[in-house]
C-alpha positions in Angstrom: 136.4 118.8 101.8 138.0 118.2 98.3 135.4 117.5 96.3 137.6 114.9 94.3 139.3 113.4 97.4 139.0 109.0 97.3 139.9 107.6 100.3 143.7 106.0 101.0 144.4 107.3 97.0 142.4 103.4 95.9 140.8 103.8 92.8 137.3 105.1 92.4 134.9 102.3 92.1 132.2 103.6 89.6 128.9 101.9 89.6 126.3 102.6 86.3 122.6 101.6 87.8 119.4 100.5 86.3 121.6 99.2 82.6 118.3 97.1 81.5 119.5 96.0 78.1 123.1 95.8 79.2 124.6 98.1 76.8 126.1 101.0 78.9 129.5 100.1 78.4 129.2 99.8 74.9 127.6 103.1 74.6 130.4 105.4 75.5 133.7 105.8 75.7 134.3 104.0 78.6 138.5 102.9 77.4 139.8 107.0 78.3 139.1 105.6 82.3 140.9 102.5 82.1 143.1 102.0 85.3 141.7 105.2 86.3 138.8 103.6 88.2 137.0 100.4 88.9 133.6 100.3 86.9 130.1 97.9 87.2 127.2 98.3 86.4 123.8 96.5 87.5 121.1 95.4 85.3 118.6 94.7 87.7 116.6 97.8 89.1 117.5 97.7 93.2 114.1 99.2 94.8 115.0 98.7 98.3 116.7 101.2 100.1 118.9 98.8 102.1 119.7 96.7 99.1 120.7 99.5 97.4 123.0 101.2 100.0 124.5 97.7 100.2 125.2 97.6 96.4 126.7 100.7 96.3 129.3 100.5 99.4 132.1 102.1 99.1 131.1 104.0 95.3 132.4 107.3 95.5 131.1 107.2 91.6 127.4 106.7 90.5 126.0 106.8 87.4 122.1 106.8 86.9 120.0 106.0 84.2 117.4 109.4 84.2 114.8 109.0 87.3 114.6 104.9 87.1 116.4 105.4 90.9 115.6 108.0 93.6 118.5 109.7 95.8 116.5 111.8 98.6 118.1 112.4 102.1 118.2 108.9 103.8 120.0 107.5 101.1 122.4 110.2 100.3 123.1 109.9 104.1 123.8 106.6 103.8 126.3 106.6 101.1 129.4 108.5 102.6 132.2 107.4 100.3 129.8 109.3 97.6 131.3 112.0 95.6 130.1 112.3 92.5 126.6 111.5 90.7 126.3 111.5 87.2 122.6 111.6 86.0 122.2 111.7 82.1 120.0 114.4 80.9 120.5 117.8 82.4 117.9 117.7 85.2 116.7 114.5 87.6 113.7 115.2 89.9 114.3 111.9 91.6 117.9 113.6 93.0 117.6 116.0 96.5 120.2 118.4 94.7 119.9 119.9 98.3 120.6 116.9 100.6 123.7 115.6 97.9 125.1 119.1 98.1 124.8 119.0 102.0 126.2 115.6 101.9 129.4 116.9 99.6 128.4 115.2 96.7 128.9 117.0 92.8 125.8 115.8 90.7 126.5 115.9 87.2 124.3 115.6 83.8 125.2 114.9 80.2 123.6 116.4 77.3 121.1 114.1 74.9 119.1 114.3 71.8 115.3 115.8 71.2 113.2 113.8 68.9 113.0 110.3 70.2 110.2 110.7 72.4 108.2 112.1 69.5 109.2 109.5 67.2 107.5 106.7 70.1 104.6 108.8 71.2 103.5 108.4 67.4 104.6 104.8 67.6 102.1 104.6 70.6 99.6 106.5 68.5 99.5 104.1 66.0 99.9 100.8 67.6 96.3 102.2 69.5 94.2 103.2 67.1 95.0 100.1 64.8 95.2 97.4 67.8 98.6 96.2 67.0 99.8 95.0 70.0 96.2 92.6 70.1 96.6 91.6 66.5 100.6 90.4 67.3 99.5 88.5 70.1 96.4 87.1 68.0 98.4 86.2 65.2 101.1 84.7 67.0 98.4 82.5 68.7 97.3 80.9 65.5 94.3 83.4 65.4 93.7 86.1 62.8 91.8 89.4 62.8 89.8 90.5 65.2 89.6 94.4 65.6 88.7 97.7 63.2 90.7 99.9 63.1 90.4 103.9 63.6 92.1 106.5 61.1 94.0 109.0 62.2 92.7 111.2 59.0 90.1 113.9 60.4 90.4 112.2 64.1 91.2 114.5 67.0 94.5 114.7 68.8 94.6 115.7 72.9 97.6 117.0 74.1 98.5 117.3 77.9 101.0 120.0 78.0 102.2 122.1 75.0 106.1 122.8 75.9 109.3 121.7 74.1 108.0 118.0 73.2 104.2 118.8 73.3 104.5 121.9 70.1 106.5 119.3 68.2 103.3 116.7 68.0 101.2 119.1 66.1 102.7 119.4 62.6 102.8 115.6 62.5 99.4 115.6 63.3 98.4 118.1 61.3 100.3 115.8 58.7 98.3 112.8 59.5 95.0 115.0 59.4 94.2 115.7 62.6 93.0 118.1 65.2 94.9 119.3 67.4 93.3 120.0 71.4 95.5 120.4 74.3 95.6 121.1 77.5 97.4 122.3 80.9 96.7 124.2 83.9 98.9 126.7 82.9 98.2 127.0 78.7 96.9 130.2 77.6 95.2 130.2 74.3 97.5 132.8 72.6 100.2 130.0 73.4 98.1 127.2 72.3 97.2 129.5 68.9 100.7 129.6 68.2 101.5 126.1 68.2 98.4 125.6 66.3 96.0 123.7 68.6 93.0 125.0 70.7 92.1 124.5 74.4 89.1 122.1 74.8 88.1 119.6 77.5 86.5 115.9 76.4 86.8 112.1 76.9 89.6 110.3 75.4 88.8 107.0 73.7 92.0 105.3 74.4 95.5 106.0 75.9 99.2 105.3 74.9 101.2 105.4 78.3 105.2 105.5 78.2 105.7 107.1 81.6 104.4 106.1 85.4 104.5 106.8 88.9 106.3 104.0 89.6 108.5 102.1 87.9 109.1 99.0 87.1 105.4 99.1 86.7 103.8 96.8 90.0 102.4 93.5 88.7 99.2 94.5 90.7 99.3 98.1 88.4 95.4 98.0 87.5 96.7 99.7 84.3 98.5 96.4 83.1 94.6 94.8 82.6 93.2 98.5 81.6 90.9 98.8 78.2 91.6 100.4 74.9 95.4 101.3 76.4 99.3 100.7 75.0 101.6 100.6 77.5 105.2 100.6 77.5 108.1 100.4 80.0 109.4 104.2 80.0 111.2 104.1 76.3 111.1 107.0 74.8 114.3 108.3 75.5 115.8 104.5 75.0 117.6 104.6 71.7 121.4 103.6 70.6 121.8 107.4 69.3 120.7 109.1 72.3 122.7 106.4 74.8 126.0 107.5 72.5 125.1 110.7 73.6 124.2 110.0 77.2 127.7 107.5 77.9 130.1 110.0 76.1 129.0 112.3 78.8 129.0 110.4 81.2 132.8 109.6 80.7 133.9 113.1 79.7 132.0 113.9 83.4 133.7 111.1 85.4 137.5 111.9 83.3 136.8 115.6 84.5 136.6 115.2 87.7 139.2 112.5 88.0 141.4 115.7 86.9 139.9 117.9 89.5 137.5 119.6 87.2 133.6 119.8 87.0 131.3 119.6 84.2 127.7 120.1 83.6 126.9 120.4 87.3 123.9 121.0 88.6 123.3 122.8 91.2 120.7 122.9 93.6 118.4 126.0 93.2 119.5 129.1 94.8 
């Protein structure tokens, strides 16, 4: 099968998922498609398999938004006009690279930038130790203070991991002060040396949580009533600078193969 081939020669209809803030097609450089394709997007996350399969009739285009939407077999199977998914970011463990290849459908990626996830893990950090999110709502209710704070200055820092994003939290920390601890089932202390933090096993007095199981977070989530924790809805990779990057991919991947060409594919592991 031509991996490009759209049924009767209609133009593609190109459907960008999970666009929460509404901004996609501002992002990128979405005019080099015009009359090339038909393109939507949805705002509103689509958790139900047979709602989704329904929204995306027809699509022989997707675009998703990191792992905010799981492909596996059923619905890859479900989605014949499919023939091309775009994922931003170079890797998506909520795509069966296996089943979309079996199914005849190119998944794509896009390239993105490396420090925004730092930059809100310390803005986690921070709003934690000093309450902030407590003291907004407080003070927004007509109250004033009604925590103490905790200094980062000669505190200790646990880390959970020590790869690309974990090694670049310890010279800010050091910065702020702190000791550094981390921690995986597969960190040898050489590594963690190198990096400059130890291995060491404790209690944590609070946590800053960005990422979850499932997402949207479930209203009945006993984290959303948890103690001593910050939560937020999965931004850290959620800035206008890494969109730009993310959408101007995601054209130049659609424009490609609207030419015959691939880029950035990934492939399923051989």
């Amino acid at each position: 099968m031509d991996e490009t081939a759209r049924p009767g020669g209609a133009r593609p209809r190109v459907v960008v998922l999970d666009d929460y803030q509404r901004v996609a097609l501002e992002s990128g450089p979405w005019d080099r498609l015009a009359g090339r394709c038909d393109i939507e997007t949805l705002s509103e996350h689509v958790a139900d398999t047979d709602e989704l399969v329904a929204a995306l009739e027809g699509a022989q285009v997707i675009v998703a938004m990191r792992e905010r939407t799981h492909f596996d077999a059923d619905r890859l199977g479900r989605l014949p006009d499919l023939r091309l998914l775009v994922t931003t970011g170079m890797g998506n463990a909520a795509i069966d690279l296996d089943s979309a290849a079996r199914n005849g459908v190119v998944v794509c990626g896009t390239r993105g930038r490396s420090r925004h996830t730092l930059e809100l893990t310390w803005a986690l950090i921070l709003a934690l130790v000093r309450s902030i999110p407590a003291e907004d709502a407080r003070i927004r209710a007509g109250g004033w203070q009604s925590t103490v704070g905790t200094e980062l200055d000669g505190a200790t820092l646990g880390l959970v991991g020590l790869g690309r994003i974990g090694a670049t939290m310890v010279p800010v920390a050091r910065a702020f002060g702190m000791e550094v601890v981390a921690w995986s089932q597969n960190l040898e202390a050489a590594h963690a040396a190198d990096a400059g933090a130890e291995l060491h096993g404790g209690a944590i007095a609070g946590a800053a949580l960005d990422v979850f199981d499932r997402e949207p977070l479930p209203l009945d989530d006993p984290l959303r009533t948890a103690p001593r924790t910050v939560l937020s809805p999965h931004l850290g990779y959620v800035t206008r600078e890494n969109y730009r990057v993310f959408f101007t991919d995601v054209v130049e991947d659609i424009d490609a193969w609207l030419d015959g060409r691939i880029e950035r594919r990934i492939a399923p592991d051989a």
